[in-house]
C-alpha positions as CSV (number, residue, x, y, z in Angstrom):
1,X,0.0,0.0,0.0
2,X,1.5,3.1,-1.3
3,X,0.7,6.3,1.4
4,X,2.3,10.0,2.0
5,X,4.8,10.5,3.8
6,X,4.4,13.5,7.2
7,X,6.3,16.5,6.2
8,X,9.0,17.0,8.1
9,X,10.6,19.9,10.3
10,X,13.3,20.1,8.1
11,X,10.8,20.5,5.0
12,X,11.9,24.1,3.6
13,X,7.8,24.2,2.7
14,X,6.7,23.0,5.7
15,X,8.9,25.6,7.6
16,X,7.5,28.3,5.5
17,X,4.0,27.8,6.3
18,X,4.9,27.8,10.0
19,X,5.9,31.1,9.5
20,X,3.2,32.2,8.1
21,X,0.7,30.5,10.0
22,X,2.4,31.9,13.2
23,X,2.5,35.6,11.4
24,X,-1.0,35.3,10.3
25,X,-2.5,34.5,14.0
26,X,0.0,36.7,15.4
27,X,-1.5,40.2,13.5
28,X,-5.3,38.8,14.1
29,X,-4.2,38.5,17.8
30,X,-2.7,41.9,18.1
31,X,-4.9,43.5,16.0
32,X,-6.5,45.1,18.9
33,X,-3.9,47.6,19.4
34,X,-4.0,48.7,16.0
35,X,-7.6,49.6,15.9
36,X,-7.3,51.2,19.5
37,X,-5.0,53.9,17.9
38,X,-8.6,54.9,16.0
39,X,-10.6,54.9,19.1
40,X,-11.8,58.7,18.4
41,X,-13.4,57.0,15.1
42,X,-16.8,55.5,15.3
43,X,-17.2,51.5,14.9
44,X,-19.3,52.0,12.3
45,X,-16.9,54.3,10.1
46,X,-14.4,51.9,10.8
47,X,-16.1,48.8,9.6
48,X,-16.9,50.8,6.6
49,X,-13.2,51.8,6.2
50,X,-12.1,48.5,6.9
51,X,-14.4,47.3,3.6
52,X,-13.7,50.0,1.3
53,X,-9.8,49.8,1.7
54,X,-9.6,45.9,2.0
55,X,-12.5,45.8,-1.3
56,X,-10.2,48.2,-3.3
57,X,-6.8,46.5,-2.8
58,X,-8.4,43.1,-3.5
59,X,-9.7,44.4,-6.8
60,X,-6.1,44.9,-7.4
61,X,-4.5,41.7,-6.2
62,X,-7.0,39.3,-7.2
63,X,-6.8,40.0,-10.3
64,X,-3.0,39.9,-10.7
65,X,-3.3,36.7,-9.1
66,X,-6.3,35.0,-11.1
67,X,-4.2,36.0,-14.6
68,X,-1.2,34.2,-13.1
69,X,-3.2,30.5,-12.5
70,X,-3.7,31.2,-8.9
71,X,-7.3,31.5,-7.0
72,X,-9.2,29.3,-9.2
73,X,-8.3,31.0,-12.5
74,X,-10.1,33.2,-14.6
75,X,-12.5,30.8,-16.2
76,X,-13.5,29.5,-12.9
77,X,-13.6,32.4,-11.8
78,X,-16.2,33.7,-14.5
79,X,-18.0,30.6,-14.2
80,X,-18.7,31.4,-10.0
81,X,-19.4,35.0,-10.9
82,X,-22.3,34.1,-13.4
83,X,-24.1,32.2,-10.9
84,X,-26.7,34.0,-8.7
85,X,-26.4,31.0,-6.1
86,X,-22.9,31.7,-6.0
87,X,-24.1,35.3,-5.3
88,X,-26.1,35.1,-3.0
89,X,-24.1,32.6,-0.9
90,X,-21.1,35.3,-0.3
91,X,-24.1,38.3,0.4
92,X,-24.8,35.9,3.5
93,X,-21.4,35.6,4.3
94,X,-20.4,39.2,4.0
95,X,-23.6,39.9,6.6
96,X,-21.7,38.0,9.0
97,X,-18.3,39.4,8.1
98,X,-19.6,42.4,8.5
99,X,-21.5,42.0,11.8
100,X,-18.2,39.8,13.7
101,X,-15.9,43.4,12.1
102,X,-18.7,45.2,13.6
103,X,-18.7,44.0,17.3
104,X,-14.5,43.2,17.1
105,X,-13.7,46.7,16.8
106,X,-16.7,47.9,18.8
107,X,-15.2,45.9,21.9
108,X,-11.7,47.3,20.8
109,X,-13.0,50.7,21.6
110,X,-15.1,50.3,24.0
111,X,-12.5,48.3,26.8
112,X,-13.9,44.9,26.3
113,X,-10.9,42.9,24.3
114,X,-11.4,39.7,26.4
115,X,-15.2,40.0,25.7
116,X,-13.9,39.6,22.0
117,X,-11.5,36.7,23.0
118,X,-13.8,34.7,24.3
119,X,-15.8,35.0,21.6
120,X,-13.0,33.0,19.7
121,X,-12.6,30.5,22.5
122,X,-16.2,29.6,22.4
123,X,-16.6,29.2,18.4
124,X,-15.1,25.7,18.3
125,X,-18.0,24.6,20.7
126,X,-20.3,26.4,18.9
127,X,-19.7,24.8,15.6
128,X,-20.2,21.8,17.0
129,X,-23.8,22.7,18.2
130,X,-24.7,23.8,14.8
131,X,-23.0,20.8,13.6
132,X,-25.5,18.9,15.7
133,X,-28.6,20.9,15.1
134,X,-28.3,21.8,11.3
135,X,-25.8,19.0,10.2
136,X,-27.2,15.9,12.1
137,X,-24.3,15.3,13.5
138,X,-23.9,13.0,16.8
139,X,-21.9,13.8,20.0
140,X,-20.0,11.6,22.5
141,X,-21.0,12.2,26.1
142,X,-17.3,13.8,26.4
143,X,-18.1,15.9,24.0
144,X,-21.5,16.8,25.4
145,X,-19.7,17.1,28.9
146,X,-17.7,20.0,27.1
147,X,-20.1,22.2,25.7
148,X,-22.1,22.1,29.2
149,X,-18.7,23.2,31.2
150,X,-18.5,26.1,28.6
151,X,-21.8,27.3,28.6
152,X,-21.9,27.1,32.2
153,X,-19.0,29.5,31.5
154,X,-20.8,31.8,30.1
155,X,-23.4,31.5,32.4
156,X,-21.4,32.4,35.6
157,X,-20.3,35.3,33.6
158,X,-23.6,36.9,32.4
159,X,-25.2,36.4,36.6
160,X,-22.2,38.1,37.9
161,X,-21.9,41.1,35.3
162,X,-25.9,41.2,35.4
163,X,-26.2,40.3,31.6
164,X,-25.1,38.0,29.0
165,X,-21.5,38.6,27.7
166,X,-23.2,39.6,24.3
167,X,-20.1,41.0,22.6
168,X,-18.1,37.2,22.8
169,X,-21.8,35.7,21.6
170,X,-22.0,37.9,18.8
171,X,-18.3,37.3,17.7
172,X,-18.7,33.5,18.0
173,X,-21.8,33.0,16.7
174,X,-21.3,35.0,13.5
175,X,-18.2,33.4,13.1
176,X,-19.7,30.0,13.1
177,X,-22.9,31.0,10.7
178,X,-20.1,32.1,8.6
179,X,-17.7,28.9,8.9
180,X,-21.7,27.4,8.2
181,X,-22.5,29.4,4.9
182,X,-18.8,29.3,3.4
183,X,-18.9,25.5,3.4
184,X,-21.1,26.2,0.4
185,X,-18.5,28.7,-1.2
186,X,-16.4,27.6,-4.3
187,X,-14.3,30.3,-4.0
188,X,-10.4,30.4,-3.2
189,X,-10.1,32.4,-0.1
190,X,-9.0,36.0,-1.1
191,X,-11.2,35.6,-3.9
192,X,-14.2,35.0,-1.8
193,X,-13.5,38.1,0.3
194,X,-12.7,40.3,-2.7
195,X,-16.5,39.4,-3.5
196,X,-17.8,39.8,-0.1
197,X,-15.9,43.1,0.3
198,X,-17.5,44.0,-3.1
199,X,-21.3,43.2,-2.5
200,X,-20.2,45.8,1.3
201,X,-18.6,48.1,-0.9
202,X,-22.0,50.5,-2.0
203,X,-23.3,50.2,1.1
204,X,-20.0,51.5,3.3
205,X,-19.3,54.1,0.3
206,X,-23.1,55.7,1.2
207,X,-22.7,55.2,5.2
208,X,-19.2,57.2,4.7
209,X,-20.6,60.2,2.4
210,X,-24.1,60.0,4.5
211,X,-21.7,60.4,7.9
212,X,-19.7,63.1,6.2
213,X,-22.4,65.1,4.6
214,X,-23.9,65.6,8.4
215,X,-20.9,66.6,9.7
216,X,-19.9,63.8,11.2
217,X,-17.4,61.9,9.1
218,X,-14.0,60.6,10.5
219,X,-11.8,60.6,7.0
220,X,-9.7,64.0,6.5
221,X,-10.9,65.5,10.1
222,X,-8.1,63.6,12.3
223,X,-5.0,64.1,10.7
224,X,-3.1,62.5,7.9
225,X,-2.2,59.8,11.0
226,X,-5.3,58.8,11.5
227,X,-6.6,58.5,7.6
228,X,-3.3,56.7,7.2
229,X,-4.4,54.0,9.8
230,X,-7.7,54.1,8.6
231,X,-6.7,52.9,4.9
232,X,-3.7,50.7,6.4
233,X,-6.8,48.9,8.0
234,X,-7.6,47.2,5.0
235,X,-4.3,46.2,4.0
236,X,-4.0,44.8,7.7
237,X,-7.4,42.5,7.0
238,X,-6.0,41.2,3.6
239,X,-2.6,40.7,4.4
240,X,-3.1,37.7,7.2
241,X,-5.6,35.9,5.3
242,X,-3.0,35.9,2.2
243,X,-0.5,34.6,4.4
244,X,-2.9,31.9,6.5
245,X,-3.9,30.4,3.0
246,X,0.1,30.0,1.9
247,X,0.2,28.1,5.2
248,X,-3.1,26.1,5.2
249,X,-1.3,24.6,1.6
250,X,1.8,23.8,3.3
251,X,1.2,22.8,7.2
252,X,-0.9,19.7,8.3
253,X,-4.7,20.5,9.2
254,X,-3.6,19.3,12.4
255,X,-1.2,22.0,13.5
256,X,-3.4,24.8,12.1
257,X,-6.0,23.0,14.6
258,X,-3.9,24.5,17.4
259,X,-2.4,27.5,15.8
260,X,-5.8,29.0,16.1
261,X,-5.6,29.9,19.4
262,X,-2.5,31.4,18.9
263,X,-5.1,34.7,18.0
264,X,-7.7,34.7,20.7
265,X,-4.8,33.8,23.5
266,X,-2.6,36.9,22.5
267,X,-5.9,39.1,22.1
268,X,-6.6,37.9,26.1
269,X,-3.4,38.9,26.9
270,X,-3.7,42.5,25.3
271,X,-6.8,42.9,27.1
272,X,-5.5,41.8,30.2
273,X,-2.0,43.1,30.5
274,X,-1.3,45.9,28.2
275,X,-5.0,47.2,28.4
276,X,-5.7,46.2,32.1
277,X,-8.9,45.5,31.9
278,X,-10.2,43.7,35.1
279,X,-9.7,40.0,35.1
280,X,-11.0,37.9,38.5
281,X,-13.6,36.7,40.7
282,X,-16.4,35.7,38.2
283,X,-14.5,36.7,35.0
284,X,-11.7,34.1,36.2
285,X,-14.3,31.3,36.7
286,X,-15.9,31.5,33.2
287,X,-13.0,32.0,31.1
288,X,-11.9,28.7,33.3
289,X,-14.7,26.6,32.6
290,X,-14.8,28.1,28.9
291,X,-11.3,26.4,28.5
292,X,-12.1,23.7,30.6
293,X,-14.8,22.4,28.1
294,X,-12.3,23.2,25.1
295,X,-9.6,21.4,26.0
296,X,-12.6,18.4,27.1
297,X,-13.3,18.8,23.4
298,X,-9.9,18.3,22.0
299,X,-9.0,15.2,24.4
300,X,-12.1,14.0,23.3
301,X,-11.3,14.1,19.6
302,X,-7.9,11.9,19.9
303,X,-8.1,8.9,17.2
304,X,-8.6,5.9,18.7
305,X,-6.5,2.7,17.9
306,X,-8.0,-0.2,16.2
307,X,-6.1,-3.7,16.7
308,X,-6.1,-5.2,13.1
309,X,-5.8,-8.9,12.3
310,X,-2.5,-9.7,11.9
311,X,-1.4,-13.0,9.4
312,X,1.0,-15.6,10.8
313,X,4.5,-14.9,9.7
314,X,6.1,-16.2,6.4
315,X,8.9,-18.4,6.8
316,X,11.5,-16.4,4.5
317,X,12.7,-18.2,1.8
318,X,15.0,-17.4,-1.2
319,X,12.5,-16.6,-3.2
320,X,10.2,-14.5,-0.5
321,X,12.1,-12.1,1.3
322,X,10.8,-11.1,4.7
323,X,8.6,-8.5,4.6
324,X,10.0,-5.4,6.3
325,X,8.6,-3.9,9.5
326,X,6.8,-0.9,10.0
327,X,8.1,2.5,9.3
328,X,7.8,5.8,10.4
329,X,6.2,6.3,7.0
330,X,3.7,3.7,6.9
331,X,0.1,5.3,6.5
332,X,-1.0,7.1,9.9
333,X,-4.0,7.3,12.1
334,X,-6.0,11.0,11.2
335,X,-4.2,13.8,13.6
336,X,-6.4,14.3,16.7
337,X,-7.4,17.9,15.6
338,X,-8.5,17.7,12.1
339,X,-12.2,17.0,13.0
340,X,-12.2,20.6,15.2
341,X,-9.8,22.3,12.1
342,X,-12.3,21.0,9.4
343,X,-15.2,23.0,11.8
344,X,-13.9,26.4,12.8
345,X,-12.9,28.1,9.1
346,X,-9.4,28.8,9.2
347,X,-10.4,33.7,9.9
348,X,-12.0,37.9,11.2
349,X,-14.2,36.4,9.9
350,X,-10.5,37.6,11.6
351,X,-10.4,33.2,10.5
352,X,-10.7,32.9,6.2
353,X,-11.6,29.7,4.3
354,X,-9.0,27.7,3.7
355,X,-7.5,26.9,0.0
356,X,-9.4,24.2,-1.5
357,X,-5.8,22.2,-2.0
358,X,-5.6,22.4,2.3
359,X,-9.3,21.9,3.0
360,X,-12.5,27.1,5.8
361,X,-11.6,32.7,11.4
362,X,-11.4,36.5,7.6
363,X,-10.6,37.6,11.2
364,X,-11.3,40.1,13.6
């Protein structure tokens, strides 16, 4: 039986994609900081921003990169665009975006980062539910076991702050309706958001004129700073995803299992440390239990070893050499994490769809 060999760490690929897959995660999880330098800007100007900047330099990349062979090519690319299915599948995935950009940098501002965290930490569990309510799919009692210890997470959290933590539901639960709907997208990654960014585009140019024609727009009143930051914004939402999908080609679905809480852990401790906002008493409990249940969920999805019949052994003979034993290459059990990777789409909505060659978090 003929099977394919792990990468290695010494694979220059393989090293590559680390890089980028540690890069990537890295900006989503300090991407906090970034849009706290635009605090005086409303949320809603921002998220507009965000789309108009991110839309136009798409429409330049995408293109470049569809004439070269890359993100589908340009007949498929034709062929997805003349579909109104294909149309109307990425208009309810750019609702979502839009909504998880919304409440990210509306936490950012308003001193609730591990709000937004959390709302990463609980998506995992929260795919699984819709796997199980939409999907049909079946849970173990582990499993089961670990989406109660969350919720009762969140629960401890919203009776001692006197309401739900609706900030880290919003986040996760638009992230997973988005994970949900892009399942059905034949798109490459960037050029799924270049068309999501595209069917935002009107809508964010006529917010941004209706803002500035009251008196209230953000763009040219600030300072050539803050228009700066405001159009690097949407070179700071394409960039990761470019570099996550070189990386979901190149690095096991296993590893980019784990490397996605390389984001939500760093934007915890931005919240925590460099933005001191309060962490203890119930706050402490939930995000416990909240990790609690994950890390339930991820023992939980370890492969399980099957004995298989083995056949007496062949006396060798000159003509039948002894078979040779197992090697490190022989054909392996799945990787304990590629059930959870497979769930949680790889980005803000900060978390992208994967390539179709590696397979789906855009990001906050």
């Amino acid at each position: 039986m003929s099977s394919t060999a792990p990468p290695r760490a010494s694979d220059p690929q393989l090293r590559s994609g680390l890089v980028c897959a540690v890069a990537a995660h890295t900006m989503w999880g300090l991407l906090p900081l970034y849009w706290r330098l635009l605090n005086m800007v409303p949320s809603a100007q921002l998220v507009c921003h965000r789309i108009i900047w991110s839309s136009l330099l798409l429409l330049v990349v995408v293109p470049l990169l569809v004439r070269g062979g890359k993100q589908g090519g340009v007949s498929e690319l034709f062929a997805a665009l003349r579909s109104g299915r294909v149309w109307a599948v990425y208009a309810a995935a750019a609702g979502m975006i839009s909504l998880n950009w919304f409440a990210f940098i509306w936490a950012v501002n308003h001193d609730r980062v591990l709000e937004a965290s959390l709302g990463y930490y609980i998506n995992p569990l929260l795919n699984v539910l819709l796997g199980v309510l939409l999907l049909g799919e079946r849970l173990r009692s582990s499993q089961w076991t670990a989406v109660g210890i969350a919720a009762v997470g969140v629960a401890v959290m919203a009776i001692a702050g006197g309401g739900l933590p609706w900030v880290a539901l919003v986040m996760a639960s638009t992230f997973a309706v988005y994970g949900l709907v892009k399942k059905k997208a034949p798109l490459p990654s960037l050029a799924g958001l270049m068309l999501e960014t595209v069917i935002l585009l009107f809508p964010a140019l006529a917010f941004v004129v209706l803002a500035e024609s009251r008196g209230v727009g953000a763009f040219g009143h600030h300072g050539l700073g803050a228009d700066g930051l405001m159009i690097g914004g949407g070179f700071l939402t394409v960039l990761p995803l470019a570099l996550f999908a070189i990386a979901a080609r190149r690095v096991p679905l296993s590893t980019i299992g784990v490397l996605q809480y390389v984001g939500p852990t760093l934007q915890f401790f931005v919240g925590a440390v460099l933005l001191g906002e309060p962490f203890g008493g119930a706050r402490l409990i939930g995000f416990a239990c909240v990790w609690s249940g994950l890390l339930l969920y991820l023992f939980s999805l370890r492969p399980t070893r099957q004995r298989q019949p083995t056949a007496p052994p062949a006396s060798p003979t000159p003509e039948s050499p002894t078979p040779e034993s197992p090697t490190p290459e022989s054909p392996a059990l799945q990787p304990a994490l590629v059930r959870l990777a497979a769930r949680t789409p790889a980005a803000e909505l900060d978390s992208p769809r994967s390539e179709p060659a590696a397979s789906p978090r855009s990001r906050a």
